[in-house]
C-alpha positions as CSV (number, residue, x, y, z in Angstrom):
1,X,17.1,19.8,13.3
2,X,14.6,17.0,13.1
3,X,11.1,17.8,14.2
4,X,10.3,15.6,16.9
5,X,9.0,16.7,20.1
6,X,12.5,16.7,21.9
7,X,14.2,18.7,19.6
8,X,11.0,20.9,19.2
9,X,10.6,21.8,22.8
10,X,14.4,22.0,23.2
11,X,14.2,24.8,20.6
12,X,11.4,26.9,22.2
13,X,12.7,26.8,25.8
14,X,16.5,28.1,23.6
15,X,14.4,31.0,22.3
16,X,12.6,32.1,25.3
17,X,15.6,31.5,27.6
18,X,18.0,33.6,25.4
19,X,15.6,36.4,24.5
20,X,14.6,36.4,28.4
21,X,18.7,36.6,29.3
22,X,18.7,39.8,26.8
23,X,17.2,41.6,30.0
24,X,18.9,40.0,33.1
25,X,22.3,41.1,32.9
26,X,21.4,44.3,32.3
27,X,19.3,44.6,35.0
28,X,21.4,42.6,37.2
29,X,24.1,45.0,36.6
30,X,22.5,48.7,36.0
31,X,20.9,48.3,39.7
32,X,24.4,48.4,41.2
33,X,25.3,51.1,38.9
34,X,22.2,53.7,40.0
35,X,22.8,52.8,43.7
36,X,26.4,53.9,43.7
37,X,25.6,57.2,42.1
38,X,22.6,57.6,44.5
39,X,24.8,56.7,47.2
40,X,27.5,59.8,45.5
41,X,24.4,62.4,45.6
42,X,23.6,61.3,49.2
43,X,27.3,61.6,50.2
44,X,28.1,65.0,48.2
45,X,24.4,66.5,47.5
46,X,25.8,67.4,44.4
47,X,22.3,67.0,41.8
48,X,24.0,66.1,38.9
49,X,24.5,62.8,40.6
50,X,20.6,62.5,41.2
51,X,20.2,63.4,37.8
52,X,22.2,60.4,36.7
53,X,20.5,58.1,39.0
54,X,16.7,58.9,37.7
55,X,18.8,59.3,34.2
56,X,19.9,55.4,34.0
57,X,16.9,54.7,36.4
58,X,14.7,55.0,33.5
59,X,16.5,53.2,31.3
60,X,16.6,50.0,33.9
61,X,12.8,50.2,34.6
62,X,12.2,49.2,31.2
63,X,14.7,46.9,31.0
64,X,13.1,45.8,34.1
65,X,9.7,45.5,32.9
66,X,10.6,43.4,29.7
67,X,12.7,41.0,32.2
68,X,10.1,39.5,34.5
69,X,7.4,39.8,32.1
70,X,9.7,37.0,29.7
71,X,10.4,35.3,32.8
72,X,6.7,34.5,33.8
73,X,6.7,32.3,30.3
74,X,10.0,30.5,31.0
75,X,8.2,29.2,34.3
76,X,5.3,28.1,32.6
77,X,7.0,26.1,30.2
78,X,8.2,23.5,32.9
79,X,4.6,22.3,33.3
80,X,4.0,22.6,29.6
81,X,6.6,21.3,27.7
82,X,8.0,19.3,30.5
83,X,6.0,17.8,32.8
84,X,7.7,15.1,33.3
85,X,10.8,16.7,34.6
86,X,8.1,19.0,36.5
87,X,6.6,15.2,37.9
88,X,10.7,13.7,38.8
89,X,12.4,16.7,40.4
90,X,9.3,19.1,41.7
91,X,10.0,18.1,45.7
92,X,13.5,20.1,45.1
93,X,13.3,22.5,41.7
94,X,9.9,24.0,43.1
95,X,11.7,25.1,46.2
96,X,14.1,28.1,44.7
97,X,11.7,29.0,42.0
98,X,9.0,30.1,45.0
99,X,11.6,31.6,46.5
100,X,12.6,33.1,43.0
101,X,8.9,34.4,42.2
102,X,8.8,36.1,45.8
103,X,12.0,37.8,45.3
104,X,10.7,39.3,41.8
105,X,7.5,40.0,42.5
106,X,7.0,40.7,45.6
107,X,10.8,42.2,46.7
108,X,12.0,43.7,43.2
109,X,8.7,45.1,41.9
110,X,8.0,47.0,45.7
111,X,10.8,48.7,45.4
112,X,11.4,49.3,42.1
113,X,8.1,51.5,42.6
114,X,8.9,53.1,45.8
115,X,12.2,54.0,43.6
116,X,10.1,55.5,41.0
117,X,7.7,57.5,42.7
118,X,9.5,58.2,46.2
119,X,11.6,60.7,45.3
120,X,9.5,63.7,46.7
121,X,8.1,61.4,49.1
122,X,11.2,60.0,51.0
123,X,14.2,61.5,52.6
124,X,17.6,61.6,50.5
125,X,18.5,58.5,52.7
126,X,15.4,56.5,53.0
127,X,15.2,56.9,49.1
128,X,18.9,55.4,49.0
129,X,18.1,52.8,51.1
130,X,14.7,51.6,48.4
131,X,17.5,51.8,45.7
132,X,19.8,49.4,47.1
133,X,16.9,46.9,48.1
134,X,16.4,47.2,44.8
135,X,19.9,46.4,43.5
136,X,20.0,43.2,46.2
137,X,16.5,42.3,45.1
138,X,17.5,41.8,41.6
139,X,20.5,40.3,42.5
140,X,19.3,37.5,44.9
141,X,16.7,37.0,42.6
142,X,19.0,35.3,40.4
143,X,20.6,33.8,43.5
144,X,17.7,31.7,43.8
145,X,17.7,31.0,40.1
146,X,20.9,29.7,39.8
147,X,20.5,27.5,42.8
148,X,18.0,25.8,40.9
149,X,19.9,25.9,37.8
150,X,22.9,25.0,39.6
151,X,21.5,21.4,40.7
152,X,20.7,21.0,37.6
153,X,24.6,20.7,36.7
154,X,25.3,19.4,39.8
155,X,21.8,17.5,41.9
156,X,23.1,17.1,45.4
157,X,21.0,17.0,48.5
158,X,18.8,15.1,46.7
159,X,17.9,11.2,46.2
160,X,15.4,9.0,43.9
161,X,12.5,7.6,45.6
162,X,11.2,4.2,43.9
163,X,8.0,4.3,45.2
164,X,7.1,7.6,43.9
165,X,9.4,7.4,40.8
166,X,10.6,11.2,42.2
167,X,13.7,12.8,43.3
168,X,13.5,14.1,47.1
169,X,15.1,16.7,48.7
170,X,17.3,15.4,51.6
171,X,19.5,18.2,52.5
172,X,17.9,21.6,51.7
173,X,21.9,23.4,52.8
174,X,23.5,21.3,50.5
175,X,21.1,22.4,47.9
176,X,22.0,26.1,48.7
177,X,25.5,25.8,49.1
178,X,25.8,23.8,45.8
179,X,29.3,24.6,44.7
180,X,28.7,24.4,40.9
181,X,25.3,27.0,41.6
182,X,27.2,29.4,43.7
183,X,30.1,29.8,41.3
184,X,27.5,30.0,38.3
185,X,25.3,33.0,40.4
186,X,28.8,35.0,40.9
187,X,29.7,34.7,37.5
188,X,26.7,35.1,36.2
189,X,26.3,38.6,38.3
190,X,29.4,39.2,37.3
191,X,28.9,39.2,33.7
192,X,26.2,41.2,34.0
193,X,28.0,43.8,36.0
194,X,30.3,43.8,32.8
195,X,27.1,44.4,30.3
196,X,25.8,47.0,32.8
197,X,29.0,48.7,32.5
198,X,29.5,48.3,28.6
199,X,26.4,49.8,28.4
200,X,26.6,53.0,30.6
201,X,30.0,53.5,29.0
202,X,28.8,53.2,25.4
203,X,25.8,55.6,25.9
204,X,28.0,58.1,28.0
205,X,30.3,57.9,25.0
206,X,27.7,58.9,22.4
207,X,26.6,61.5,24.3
208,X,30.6,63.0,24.7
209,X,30.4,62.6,20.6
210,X,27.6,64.7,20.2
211,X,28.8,67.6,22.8
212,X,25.7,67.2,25.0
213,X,24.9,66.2,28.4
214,X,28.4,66.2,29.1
215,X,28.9,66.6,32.7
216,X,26.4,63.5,33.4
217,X,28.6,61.4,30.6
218,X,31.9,62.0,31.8
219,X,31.0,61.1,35.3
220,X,29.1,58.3,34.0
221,X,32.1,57.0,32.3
222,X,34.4,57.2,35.2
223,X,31.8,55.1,37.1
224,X,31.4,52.9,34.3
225,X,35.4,52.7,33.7
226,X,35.9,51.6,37.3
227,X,33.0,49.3,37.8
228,X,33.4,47.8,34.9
229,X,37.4,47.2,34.9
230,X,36.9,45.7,38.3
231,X,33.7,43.4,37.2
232,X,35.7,42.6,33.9
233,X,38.6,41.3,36.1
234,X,36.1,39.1,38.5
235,X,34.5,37.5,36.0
236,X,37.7,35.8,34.0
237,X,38.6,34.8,38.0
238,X,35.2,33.4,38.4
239,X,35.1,31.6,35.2
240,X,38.0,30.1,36.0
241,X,36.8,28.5,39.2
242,X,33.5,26.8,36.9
243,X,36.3,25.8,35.0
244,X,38.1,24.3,37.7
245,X,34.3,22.4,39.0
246,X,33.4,21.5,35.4
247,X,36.5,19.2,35.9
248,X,35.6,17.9,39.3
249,X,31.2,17.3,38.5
250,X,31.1,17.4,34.1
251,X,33.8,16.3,32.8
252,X,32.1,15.5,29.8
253,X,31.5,19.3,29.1
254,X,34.9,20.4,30.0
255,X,36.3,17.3,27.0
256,X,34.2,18.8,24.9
257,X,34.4,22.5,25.1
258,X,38.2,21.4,24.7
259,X,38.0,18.8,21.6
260,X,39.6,16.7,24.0
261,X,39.1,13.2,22.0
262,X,41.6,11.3,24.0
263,X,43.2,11.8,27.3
264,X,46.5,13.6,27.3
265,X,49.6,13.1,29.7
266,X,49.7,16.2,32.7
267,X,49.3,18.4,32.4
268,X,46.7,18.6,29.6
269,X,47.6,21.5,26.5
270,X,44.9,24.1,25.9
271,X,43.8,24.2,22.5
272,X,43.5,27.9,21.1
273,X,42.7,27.2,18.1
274,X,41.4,24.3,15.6
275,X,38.5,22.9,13.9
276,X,36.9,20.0,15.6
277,X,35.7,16.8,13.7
278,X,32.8,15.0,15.7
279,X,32.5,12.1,12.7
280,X,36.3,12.0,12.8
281,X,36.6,12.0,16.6
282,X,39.7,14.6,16.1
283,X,40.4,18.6,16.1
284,X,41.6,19.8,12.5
285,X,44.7,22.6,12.8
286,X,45.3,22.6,16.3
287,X,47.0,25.6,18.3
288,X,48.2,24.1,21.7
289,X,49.5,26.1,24.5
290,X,51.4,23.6,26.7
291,X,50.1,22.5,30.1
292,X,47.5,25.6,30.2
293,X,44.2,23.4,30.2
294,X,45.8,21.0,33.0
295,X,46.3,24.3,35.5
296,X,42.7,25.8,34.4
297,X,41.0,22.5,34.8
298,X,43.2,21.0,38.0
299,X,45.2,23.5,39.4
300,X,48.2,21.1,39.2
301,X,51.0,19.5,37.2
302,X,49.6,15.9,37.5
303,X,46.4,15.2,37.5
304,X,45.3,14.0,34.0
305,X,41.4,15.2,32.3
306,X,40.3,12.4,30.6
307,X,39.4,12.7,27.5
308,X,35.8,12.3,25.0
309,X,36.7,8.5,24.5
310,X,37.7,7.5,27.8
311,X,34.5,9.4,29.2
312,X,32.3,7.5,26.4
313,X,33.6,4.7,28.1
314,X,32.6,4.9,31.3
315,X,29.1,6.4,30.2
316,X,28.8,2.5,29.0
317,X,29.8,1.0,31.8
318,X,27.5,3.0,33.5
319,X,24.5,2.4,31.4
320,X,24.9,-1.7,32.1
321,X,25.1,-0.9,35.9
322,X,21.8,1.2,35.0
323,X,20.3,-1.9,33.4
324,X,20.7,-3.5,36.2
325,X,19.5,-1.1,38.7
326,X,16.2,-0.1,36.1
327,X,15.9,-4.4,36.4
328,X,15.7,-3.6,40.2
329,X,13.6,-0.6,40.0
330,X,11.1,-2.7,38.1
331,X,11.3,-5.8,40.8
332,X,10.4,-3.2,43.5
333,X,7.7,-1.6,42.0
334,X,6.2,-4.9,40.9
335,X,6.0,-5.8,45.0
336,X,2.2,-5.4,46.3
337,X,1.0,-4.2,49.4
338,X,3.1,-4.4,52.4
339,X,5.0,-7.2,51.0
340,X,8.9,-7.0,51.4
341,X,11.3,-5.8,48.6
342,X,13.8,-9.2,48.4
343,X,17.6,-8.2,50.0
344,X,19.0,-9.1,46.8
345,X,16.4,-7.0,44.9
346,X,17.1,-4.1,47.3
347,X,20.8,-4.6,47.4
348,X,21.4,-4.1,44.0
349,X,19.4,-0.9,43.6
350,X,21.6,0.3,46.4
351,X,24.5,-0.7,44.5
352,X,23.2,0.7,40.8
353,X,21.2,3.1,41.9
354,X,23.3,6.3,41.1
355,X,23.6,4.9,37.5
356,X,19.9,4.5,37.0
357,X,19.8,7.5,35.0
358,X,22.2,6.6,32.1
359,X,19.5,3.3,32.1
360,X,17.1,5.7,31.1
361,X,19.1,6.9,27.7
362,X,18.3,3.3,26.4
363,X,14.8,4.8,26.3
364,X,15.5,6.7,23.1
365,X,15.7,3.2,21.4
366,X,13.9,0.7,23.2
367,X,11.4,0.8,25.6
368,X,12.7,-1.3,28.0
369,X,16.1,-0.6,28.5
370,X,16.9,-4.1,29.9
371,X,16.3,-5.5,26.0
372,X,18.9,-3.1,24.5
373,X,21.7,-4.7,22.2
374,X,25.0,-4.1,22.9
375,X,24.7,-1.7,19.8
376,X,22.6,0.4,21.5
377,X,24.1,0.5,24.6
378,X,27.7,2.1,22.6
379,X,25.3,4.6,21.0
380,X,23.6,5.7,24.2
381,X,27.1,6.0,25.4
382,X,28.2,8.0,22.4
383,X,24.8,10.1,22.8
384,X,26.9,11.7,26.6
385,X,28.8,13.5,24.3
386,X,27.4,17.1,23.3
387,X,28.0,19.0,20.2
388,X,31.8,19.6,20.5
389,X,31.9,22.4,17.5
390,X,29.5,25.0,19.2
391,X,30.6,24.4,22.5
392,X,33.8,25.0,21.5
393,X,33.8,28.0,19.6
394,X,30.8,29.5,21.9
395,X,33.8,29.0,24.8
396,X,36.7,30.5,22.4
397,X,34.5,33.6,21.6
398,X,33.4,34.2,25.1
399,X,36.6,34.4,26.7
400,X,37.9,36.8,24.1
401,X,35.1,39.1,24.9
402,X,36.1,38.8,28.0
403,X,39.6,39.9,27.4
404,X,38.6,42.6,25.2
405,X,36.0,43.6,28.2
406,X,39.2,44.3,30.7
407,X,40.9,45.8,27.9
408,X,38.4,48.5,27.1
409,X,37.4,49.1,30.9
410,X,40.9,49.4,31.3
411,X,41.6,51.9,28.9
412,X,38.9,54.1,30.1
413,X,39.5,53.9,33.8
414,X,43.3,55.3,32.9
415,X,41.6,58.2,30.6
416,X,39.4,59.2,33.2
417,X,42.2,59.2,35.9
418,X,43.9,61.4,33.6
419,X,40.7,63.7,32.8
420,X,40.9,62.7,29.3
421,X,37.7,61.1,28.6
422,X,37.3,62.9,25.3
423,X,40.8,63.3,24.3
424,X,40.7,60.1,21.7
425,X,37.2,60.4,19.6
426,X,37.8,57.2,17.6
427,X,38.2,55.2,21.8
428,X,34.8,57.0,22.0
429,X,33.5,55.0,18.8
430,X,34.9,51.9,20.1
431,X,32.8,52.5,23.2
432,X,29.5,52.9,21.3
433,X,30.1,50.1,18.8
434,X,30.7,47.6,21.7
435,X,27.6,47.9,23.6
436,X,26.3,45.1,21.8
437,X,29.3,42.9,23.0
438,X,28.2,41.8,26.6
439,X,25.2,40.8,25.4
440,X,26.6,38.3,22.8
441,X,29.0,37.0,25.6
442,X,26.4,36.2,27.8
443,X,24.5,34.4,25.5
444,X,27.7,32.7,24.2
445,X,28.3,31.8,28.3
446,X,24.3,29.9,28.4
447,X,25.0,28.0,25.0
448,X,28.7,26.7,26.9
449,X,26.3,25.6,30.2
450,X,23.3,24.3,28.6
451,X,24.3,22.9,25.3
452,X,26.7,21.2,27.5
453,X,25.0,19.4,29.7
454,X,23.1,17.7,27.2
455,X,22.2,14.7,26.5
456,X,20.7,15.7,30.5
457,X,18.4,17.8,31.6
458,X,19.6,16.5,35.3
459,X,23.2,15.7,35.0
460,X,23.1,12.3,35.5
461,X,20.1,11.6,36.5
462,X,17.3,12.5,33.8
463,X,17.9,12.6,30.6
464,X,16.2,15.3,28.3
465,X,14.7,12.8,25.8
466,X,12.2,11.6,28.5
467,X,11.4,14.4,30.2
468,X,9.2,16.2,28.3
469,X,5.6,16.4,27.8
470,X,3.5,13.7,25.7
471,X,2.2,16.8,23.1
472,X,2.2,16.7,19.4
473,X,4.9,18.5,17.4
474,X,2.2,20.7,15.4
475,X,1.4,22.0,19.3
476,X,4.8,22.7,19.8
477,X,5.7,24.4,17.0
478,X,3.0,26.7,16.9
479,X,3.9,27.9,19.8
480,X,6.9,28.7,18.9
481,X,5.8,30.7,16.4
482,X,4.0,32.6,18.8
483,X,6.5,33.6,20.9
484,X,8.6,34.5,18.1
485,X,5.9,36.6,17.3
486,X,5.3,38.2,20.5
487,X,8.6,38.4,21.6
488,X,9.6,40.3,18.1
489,X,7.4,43.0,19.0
490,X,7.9,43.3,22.7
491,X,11.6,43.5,21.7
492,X,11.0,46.3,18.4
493,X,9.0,47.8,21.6
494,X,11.7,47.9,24.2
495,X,14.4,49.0,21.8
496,X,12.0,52.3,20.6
497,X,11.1,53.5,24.5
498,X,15.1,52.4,25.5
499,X,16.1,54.4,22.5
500,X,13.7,57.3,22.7
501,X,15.0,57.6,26.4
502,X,18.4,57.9,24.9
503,X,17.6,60.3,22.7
504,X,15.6,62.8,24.6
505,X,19.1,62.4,27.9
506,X,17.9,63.3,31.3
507,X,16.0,65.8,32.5
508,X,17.8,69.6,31.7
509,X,18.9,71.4,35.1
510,X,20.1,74.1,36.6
511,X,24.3,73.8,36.6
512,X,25.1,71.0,39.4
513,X,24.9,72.9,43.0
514,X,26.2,71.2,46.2
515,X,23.6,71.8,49.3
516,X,24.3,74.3,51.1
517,X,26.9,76.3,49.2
518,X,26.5,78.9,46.7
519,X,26.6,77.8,43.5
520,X,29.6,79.6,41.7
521,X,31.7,77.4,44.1
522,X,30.3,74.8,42.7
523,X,30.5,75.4,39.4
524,X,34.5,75.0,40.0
525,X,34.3,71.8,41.1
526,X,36.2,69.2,38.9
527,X,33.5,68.0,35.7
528,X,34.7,64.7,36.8
């Protein structure tokens, strides 16, 4: 990677984003868990059920307090390493990250304490009620989050203002209902549903290996099982409706998570398998499945996805209706006082104006894009295209966690049907061994959305090269060090208390009792 302040900041909003995304799907995902096995205890009074709930409560208030603490840096990087952005699109990305902030901190961290310390203070259902605040808390949280994000992929309800040189919200509903951000927040939850599970199943299972603990791990498991084998199945659904909008708002992304180079007759092939060539502009060893790709990205048998090459074409002919409408941005600005923009001059920014961001790649290699050579126009165009190796392998990976997700969960949920949770020790292994899965998938899911949107930080609109802050690489990269420093130990830190937790299981009781009966009958009950 070159060190230059676009790469440099790139790279340290990567590190904090990933390692803050370590913590959100689990907490997204372990809230639901612990209010369903409240809501058991509250519906049976059996305490074993309680006993789970503080059990993996514990565990997710941790996880919990490592996730908005990495958070509040990711935040203040948009005015530090990109103040411009922060400057152009402020009016409409402020507006979900308030709501974001109030949701964490003011929501999530009031009843994550009345969840802590309300248990001898609140009734049975009162208490339940905290919990699932808590679980919606966390979960709109990221609502908000993805809206924002969301526009980012896709900036509707918005327009450019060439007076202030901003983007301004127009339509605050269009904003929210965002198709590309809803279909990211469900996926996204749903994925972390998944790790959630993974997780609870993986620990339950070690605990089954060892002989201890047993009645909270086999129940655990059967929650797990279900949950998960039910989140498993919604996510490959979900992913397959960004799919479907990646064709209808980036279909730059969807080319090149594909190797698509050049557009193929409907319905497209999917490619399983190859080696992709950027310099060569072709995939090496191709595995096609016939006509897949054109049902996953259209839904039909004949409408065509273009292709890298066709879409680096257009990205040209955009950037010279760019010039044109940067020419008129310039003529507008350059008007004084209450004089009157000329019709002409206004006509054509009316015309251009939607391409005025593709203008802005020029910057890269000449300040003023309307003195770039036609040999720098064809290399901004090329620059649309991401990097078609990671994306594509990132994808490949990612859906076969996926699949093996569904699988696993599946397998389980049938054992547990069958009261057979420990009847297979090496499946028990399996479990343990794949709790760091998830985790990988996630991250795999944020290199596939953000690595490709670029060369934008806006699709479209702004492009990452000038929208960062005018600070000197040696700033930059010292700050990267420091977060890789701090965020090594906060992370050697949350894996010792999350492990000690483990270690030391829940809280020993007397045998599980319902209220109100004796508790020989309910020492017959079912251990799952």
């Amino acid at each position: 990677m070159d060190f230059d302040i676009v790469s440099l900041s790139r790279l340290q909003f990567a590190i904090t984003a990933l390692y803050h995304f370590l913590f959100v799907p689990l907490t997204l995902g372990l809230s639901i868990v612990i209010a369903i096995m409240e809501t058991v205890y509250v519906m049976t009074g059996r305490t074993i059920w309680r006993d789970m709930t503080k059990f993996w409560g514990v565990l997710f208030g941790i996880n919990f307090a490592m996730g908005v603490a990495t958070g509040i840096v990711m935040e203040f990087q948009f005015g530090m390493n990109w103040s411009y952005y922060s400057h152009y699109v402020g009016d409409i990305f402020g507006a979900p990250l308030a709501l974001e902030g109030l949701m964490a901190f003011f929501l999530e961290a009031t009843f994550v304490g009345l969840f802590f310390f309300g248990w001898d203070r609140l009734s049975k259902v009162k208490h339940l009620v905290v919990t699932w605040c808590v679980a919606l808390g966390s979960n709109f949280s990221a609502l908000w989050i993805l809206i924002a994000n969301g526009w980012m992929q896709n900036p509707v309800g918005s327009q450019f203002n060439p007076q202030t040189m901003r983007m301004e919200m127009t339509d605050f509903f269009a904003v929210l209902t965002n198709p590309v951000a809803q279909a990211k927040f469900v996926h996204t939850v749903s994925a972390g549903y998944v790790t959630a599970a993974i997780f609870v199943l993986g620990i339950s299972a070690w605990y089954v290996l060892k002989g201890r603990h047993l009645q909270l791990a086999k129940r655990s498991m059967t929650v797990a099982a279900s949950f998960g084998l039910a989140s498993a199945l919604s996510v490959v659904v979900l992913g397959d409706e960004s799919g479907y909008l990646s064709t209808e708002h980036q279909k730059m992304k969807l080319a090149a998570i594909e190797a698509m180079w050049k557009t193929e007759p409907a319905p497209a092939a999917f490619t399983a398998f190859g080696f992709p060539d950027q310099a060569a502009r072709e995939t090496h060893y191709a595995v096609h499945i016939p006509w897949a790709m054109g049902l996953i990205g259209t839904r039909s048998l004949t409408t065509e996805i273009p292709g890298i090459d066709e879409l680096v074409a257009r990205a040209e002919t955009h950037i010279r209706d760019g010039i044109v409408a940067y020419d008129a941005l310039q003529q507008i600005r350059a008007v004084k006082g209450g004089a009157d923009v000329p019709p002409q001059v206004q006509a054509a920014f009316e015309e251009h104006g939607h391409t005025l961001g593709y203008a802005l790649l020029l910057k890269r290699y000449v300040d003023d894009p309307r003195q770039a050579t036609p040999q720098q126009i064809s290399q901004a165009a090329w620059d649309t295209v991401p990097r078609v190796a990671p994306l594509f392998w990132a994808f490949r990976l990612m859906v076969g966690l996926g699949f093996l997700f569904i699988l696993l969960t599946a397998v389980f949920f049938w054992l547990s049907a069958r009261r057979k949770l420990d009847a297979h020790r090496w499946l028990l292994k399996v479990a343990v061994w794949s709790i760091p899965l998830p985790w990988i998938a996630a991250e795999l899911g944020w290199i596939v959305a953000e690595v490709g949107r670029q060369p934008w930080v806006i699709e479209g609109v702004l492009p990452t090269a000038v929208a960062v802050s005018n600070l000197g690489a040696s700033t930059v990269l010292l700050t990267i060090a420091g977060f890789v420093a701090i965020y090594t130990v906060l992370l050697v830190i949350e894996m010792k208390l999350m492990l000690k937790a483990i270690r030391k299981g829940p809280d020993d009781h007397a045998p599980a009792r319902v209220e109100g009966r004796p508790a020989a009958s309910a020492d017959l009950a079912p251990a799952q």
